[in-house]
Structures are given as structure tokens and as C-alpha cells.
N, C-alpha and C positions, 0 to 999 in steps of 0.2 A: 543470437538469441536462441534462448531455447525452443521445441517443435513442443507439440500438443502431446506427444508421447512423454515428456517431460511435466506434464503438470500435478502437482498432487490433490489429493482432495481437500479440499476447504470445509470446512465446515463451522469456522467462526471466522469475526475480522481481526480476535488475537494468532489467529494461525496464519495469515496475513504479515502481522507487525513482526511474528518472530522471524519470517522467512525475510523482512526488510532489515530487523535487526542484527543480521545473523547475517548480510552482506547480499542476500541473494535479490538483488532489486530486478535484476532483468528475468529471473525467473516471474517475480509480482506482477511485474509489466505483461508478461508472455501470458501471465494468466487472468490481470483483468483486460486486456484488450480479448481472449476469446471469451468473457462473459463481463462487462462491463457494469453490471447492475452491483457488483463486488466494491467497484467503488465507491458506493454510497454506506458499505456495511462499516458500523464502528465497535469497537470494544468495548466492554461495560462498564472494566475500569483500564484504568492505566492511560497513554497515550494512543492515540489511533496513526493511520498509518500517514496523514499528512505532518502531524508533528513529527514524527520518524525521521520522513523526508526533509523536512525542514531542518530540520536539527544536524544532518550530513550536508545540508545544501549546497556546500561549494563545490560535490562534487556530480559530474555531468547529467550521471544515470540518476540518482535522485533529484535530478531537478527535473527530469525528464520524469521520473515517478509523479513527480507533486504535478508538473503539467496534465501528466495525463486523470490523473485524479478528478482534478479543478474540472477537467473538460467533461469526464461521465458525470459531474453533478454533485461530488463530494461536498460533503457539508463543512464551509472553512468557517463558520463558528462554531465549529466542535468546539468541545472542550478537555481540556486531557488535566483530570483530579489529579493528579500528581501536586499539582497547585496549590 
């Protein structure tokens, strides 16, 4: 997993999805476990980052994402307009 020296700044929950889109889930992980309140942040449009997770679900590290999500509080009736 990556260290704290590794995390970038955040400043939305699409800089978030891209960094889950973009394959880097264990970096997400690395970064909402040192501020957990991340998990509750959603996008304004598009998919947020448990549909992300969801949508790669079969493999380990994004289920491990969507776990740790559900656990800080994330909202699983988001809803992702794409719809």
C-alpha cells in the first residue's frame, strides 16, 4: 500500500473516481483510510466512487474499496445520472 508521502491532494470526490478509474484503488484506499470523512464526498455528476467500485467488483481491491466505503458512512443510495 502506498505511505502518506504518496497521497495527492483531493479536492473533489471526481478526483477520487478518476484515481479509482484509472486503476489506482489502493492508492483511494491509502487515502480515505488517513481521512475517512472522503468517504461520504460524491460527485456532482457522473458516477461516484461506490458505483466505480461496484462495476470492477470481481476484483479483490475494489471490493475492498466498496467495503471500506459502506464502513465510513458512504451514501449507497447515491445515485449515478448516468441513468
Amino acid at each position: 500500500m502506498n505511505d502518506a508521502s504518496d497521497i495527492p491532494e483531493i479536492h473533489s470526490a471526481a478526483d477520487l473516481v478518476d484515481l479509482v478509474a484509472r486503476g489506482e484503488v489502493e492508492r483511494v484506499i491509502c487515502i480515505i483510510e488517513s481521512d475517512p470523512r472522503l468517504a461520504k464526498m460524491e460527485p456532482f455528476v457522473g458516477p461516484g466512487l461506490l458505483h466505480v467500485a461496484a462495476d470492477q467488483g470481481h476484483q479483490q481491491e475494489y471490493r475492498t474499496l466498496a467495503e471500506l466505503l459502506l464502513r465510513h458512512g458512504h451514501n449507497v443510495d447515491a445515485r449515478d445520472d448516468r441513468q
